[in-house]
C-alpha positions in Angstrom: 0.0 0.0 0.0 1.3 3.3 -0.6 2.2 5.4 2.0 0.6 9.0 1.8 2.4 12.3 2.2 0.9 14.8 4.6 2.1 17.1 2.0 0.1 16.2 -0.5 -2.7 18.6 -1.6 -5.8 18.9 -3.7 -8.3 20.9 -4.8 -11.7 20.0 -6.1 -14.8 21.0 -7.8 -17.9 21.0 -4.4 -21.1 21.4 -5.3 -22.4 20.9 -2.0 -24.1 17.5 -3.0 -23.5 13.9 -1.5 -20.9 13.1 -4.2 -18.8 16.1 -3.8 -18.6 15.7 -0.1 -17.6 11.9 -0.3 -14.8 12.8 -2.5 -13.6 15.4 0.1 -13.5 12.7 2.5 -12.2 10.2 0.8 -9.0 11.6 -0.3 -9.3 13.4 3.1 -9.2 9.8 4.6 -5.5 9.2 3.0 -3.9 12.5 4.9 -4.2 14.6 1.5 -4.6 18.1 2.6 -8.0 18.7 1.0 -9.4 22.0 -0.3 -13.1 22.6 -2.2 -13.3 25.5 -4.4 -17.1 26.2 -5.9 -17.7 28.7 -9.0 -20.7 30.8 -8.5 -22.9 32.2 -11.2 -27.1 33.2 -11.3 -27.6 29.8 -12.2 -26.2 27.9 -9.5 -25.5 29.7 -5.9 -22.7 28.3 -3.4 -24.9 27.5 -0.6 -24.6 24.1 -0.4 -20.8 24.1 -1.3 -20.7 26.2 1.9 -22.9 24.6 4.1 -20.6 21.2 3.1 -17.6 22.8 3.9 -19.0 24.2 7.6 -20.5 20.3 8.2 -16.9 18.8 7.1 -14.4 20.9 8.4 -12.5 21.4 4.7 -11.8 24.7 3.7 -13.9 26.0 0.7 -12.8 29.2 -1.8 -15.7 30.4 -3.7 -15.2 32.2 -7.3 -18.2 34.6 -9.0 -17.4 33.6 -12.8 -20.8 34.9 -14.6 -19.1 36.9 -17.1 -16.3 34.3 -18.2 -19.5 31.3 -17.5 -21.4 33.7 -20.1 -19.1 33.2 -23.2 -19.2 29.7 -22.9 -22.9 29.1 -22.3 -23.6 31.4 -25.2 -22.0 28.9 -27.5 -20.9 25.5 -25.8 -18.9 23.6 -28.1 -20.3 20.2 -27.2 -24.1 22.2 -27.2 -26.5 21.9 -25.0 -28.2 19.1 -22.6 -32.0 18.9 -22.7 -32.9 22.1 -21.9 -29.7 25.2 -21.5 -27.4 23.0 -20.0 -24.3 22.9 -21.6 -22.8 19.8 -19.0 -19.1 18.9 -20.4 -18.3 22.2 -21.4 -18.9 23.4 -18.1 -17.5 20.9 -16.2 -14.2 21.5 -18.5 -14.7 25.0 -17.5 -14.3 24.6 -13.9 -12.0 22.5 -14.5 -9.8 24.7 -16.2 -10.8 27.7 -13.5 -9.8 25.4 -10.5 -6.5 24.2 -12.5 -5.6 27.6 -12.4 -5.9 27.8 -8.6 -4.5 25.1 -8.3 -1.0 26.4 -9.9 -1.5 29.4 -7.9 -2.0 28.0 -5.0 0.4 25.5 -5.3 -1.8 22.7 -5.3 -0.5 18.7 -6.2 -3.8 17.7 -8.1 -7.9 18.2 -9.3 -10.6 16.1 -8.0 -14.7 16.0 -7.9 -17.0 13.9 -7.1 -18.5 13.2 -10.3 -19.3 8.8 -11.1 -18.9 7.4 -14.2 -22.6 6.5 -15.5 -24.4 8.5 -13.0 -25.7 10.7 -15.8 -26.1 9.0 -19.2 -24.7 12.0 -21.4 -22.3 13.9 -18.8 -21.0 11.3 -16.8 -19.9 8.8 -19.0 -16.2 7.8 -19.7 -16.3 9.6 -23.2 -17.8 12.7 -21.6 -15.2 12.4 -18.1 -12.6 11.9 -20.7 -13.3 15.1 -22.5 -13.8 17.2 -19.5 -10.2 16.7 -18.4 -8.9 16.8 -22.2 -11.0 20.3 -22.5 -9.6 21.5 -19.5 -6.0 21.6 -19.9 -5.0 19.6 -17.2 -5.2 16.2 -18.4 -3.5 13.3 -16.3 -4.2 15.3 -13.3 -7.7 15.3 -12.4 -8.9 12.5 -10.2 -12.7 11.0 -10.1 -11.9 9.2 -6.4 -15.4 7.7 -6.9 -14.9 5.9 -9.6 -11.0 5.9 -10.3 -11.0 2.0 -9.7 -13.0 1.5 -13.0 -11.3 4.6 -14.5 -7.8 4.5 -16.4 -4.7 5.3 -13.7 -4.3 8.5 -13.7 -1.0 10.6 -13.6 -2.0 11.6 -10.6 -2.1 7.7 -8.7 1.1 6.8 -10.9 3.1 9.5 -9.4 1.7 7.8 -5.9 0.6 10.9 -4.4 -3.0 8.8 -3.7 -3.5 5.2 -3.0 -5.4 4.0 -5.8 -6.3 0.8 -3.8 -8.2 3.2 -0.9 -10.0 4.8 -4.0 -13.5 3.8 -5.3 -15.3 2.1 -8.2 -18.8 3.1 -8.0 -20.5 3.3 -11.8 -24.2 3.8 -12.4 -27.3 6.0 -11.1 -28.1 3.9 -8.6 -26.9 5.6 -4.9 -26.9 3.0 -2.4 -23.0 3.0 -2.3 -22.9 6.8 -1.8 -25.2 6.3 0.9 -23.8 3.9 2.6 -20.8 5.3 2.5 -22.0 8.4 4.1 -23.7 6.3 6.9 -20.0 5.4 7.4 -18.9 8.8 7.4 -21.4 9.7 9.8 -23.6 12.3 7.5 -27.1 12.3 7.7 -27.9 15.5 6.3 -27.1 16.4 2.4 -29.2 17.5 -0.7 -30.8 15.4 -3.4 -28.9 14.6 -6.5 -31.2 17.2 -8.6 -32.0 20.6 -8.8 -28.8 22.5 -8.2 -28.7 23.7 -11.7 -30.8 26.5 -13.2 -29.9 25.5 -16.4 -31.4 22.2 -16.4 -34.8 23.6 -15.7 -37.4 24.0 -19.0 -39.3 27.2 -17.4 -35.8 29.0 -17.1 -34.0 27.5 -20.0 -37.3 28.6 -22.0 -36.7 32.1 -20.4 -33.4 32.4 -20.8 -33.6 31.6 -24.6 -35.7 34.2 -25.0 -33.5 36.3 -23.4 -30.4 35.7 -25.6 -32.8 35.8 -28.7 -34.2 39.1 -28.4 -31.0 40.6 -28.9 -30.9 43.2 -26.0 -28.0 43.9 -23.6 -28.6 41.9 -20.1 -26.7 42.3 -17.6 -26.4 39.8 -13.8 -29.6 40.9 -12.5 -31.6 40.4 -15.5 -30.7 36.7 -15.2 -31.9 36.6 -11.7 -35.2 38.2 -12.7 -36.0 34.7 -15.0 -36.0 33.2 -11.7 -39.5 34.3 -10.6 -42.7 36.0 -11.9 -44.6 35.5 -14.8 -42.5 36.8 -17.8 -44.2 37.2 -21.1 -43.2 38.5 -24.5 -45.6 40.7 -26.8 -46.1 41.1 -29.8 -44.0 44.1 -30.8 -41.1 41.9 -28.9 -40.3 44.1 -25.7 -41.0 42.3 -22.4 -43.0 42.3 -19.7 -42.3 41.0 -16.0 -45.2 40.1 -13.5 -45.2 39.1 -9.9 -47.7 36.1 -8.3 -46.8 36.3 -5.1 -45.5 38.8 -2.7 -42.1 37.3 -2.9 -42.2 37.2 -6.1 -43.0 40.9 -6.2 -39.9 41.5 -3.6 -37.9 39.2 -5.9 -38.4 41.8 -8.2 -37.7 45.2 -6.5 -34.4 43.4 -5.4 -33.1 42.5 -9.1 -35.0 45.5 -11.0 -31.9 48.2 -11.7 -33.5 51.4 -11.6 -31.5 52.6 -14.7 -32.9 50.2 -16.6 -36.0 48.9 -15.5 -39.5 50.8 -15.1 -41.5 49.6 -11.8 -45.4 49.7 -12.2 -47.9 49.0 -9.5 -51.3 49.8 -8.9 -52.1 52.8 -7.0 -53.6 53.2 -3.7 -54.3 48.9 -4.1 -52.1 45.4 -3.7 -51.6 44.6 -7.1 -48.5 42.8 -8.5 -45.3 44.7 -9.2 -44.5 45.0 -13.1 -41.1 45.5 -14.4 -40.6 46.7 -18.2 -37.4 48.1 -20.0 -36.6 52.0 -19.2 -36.9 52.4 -23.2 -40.1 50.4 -23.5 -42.8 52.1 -25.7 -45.5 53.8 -24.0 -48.0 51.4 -25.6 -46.0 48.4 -23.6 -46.0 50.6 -20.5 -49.8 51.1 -20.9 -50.3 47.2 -21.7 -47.6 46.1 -18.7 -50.4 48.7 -16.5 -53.6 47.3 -17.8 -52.5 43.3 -16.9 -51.0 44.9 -13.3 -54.5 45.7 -13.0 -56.0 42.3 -14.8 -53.7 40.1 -12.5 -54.7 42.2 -9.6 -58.6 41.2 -10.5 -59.9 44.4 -11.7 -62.8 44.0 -14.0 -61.7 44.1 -17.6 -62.4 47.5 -18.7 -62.3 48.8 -15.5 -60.4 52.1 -15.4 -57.8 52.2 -12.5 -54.7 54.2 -11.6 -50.8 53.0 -12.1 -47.6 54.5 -10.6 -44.6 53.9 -12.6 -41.6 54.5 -11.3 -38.3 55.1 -12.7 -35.5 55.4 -9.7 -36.8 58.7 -7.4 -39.3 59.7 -10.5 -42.9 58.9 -11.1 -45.9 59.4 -12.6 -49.5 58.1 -12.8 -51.2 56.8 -16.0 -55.1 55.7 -16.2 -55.6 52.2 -17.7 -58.5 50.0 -18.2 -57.9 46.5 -17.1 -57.2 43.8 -19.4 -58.3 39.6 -19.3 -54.9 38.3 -18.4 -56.2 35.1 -20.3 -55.7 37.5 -23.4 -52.3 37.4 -23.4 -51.7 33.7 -22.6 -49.8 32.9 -26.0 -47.4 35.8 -24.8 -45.8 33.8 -21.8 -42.8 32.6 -21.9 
């Protein structure tokens, strides 16, 4: 068996799921000095990578990449997933972002927590072997999951990790992992699905609507897809609609008052309505008249709107509108 330096140190790609944790511990488990680093963007926050690192004890750095995430997901060259998700080419991403922490920071090797087979079109062998060819640190990112079933890698020839204290789990089934982290102790962690934005169809609709109309966006406008009912009209300028009352502070939260008009009913709940500061008056009039529809005025039932832009605004009359009217305009 190979005897393990205390010296030894990795860095690897946490998520904050079950996976990601076991490899922590795992290579943990073998006296490698063991550091998570999670990249942050709108579509998936760090707060499970965080809340893994506070349960485990192993340190975590975490990176806000939208802008550098942005080039890639506009055109992925492997494409997308089912919906917006563009799987290898992010995981080669991160890959390559973590590789170049890791030379920084003086770091022996990569790791994650990914499992050959887990997911059909990301996770198998072709697509792992990609990933570390993409990211241009090939022969030094370790799968400690599912290195037994893997080729060696650099990183177990050079004998900075026992290969025989590593893992061979394949497949989507999750008993292993969960037995293991019975073993481990950890009773508490997230299920496998629904860290990622980008695999969800409402969003991914949303956000291809975004990059198709053509118009500047900047962070906040992709937190806005997040909530509220968003629809297109005809003329192609947008309209943004709260349900709820969180979705409506949702909204004043991600709105930027440079760009965005705010429109609410006045003296009356109703929801809060976002349009672009350049938005015809005929969309601010018809963004008015469904505040009013969603806020069950009669249709055709004048009311009064405040629209605000920053410190400014005025009041418009409108007559209500069916909301059902502009079904075919939601996105």
């Amino acid at each position: 068996m190979t005897d393990i330096k205390k010296s030894v140190r990795a860095i690897g790609l946490c998520s904050g799921g079950l996976d990601s944790i076991l490899a922590g511990l795992v290579l943990k488990d073998q006296g490698i000095d063991v550091t998570w680093i999670c990249f942050e963007t709108p579509f998936f926050p760090a707060d499970k990578a965080r809340a893994a690192s506070e349960m485990t004890g192993i340190p975590l750095i975490v990176k806000e990449i939208t802008e550098t995430y942005l080039e890639m997901l506009t055109d992925p060259p492997c494409g997308y997933g089912k919906h917006m998700n563009p799987c290898r080419d992010c995981h080669a991403l991160m890959f390559r972002l973590a590789g170049e922490e890791l030379e920084k920071g003086g770091y022996d090797f990569l790791f994650s927590g990914e499992v050959a087979g887990q997911r059909p079109l990301s996770q198998n062998k072709q697509a792992l072997r990609y990933v570390e060819k993409r990211s241009g640190f090939d022969g030094k990112v370790l799968r400690p999951l599912s290195a037994k079933i893997l080729p060696e890698t650099e990183v177990e020839a050079l004998g900075l990790v026992d290969r025989e204290r590593l893992l061979g789990i394949q497949g989507r089934s999750r008993k292993e992992q969960m037995a293991l982290a019975k073993a481990y102790g950890i009773t508490e962690y997230p299920s496998p699905a629904g860290g990622c934005l980008l695999t969800d169809k409402k969003y991914s609709d949303r956000l291809r609507d975004l990059f198709a109309s053509g118009k500047a966006y900047e962070p906040s406008d992709l937190h806005l897809l997040k909530q509220g009912r968003h629809l297109r009209l005809p003329s192609g300028e947008k309209v943004i609609i709260g349900r709820t009352k969180g979705d409506n502070r949702w909204i004043l939260t991600f709105h930027d008052p440079a760009r965005h008009l705010i429109i609410d009913l006045k003296g009356k709940g109703s929801p809060t309505v976002v349009v672009d500061v350049d938005a015809s008056e005929e969309t601010v009039q018809v963004g008015a008249a469904l505040c009013a529809g969603y806020a069950k005025v009669p249709a055709g039932e004048v009311v009064e709107a405040v629209v605000r832009s920053g410190s400014k605004r005025r009041v418009i009359s409108v007559a209500a509108v069916d909301p059902a009217d502009f079904r075919e305009c939601i996105i």
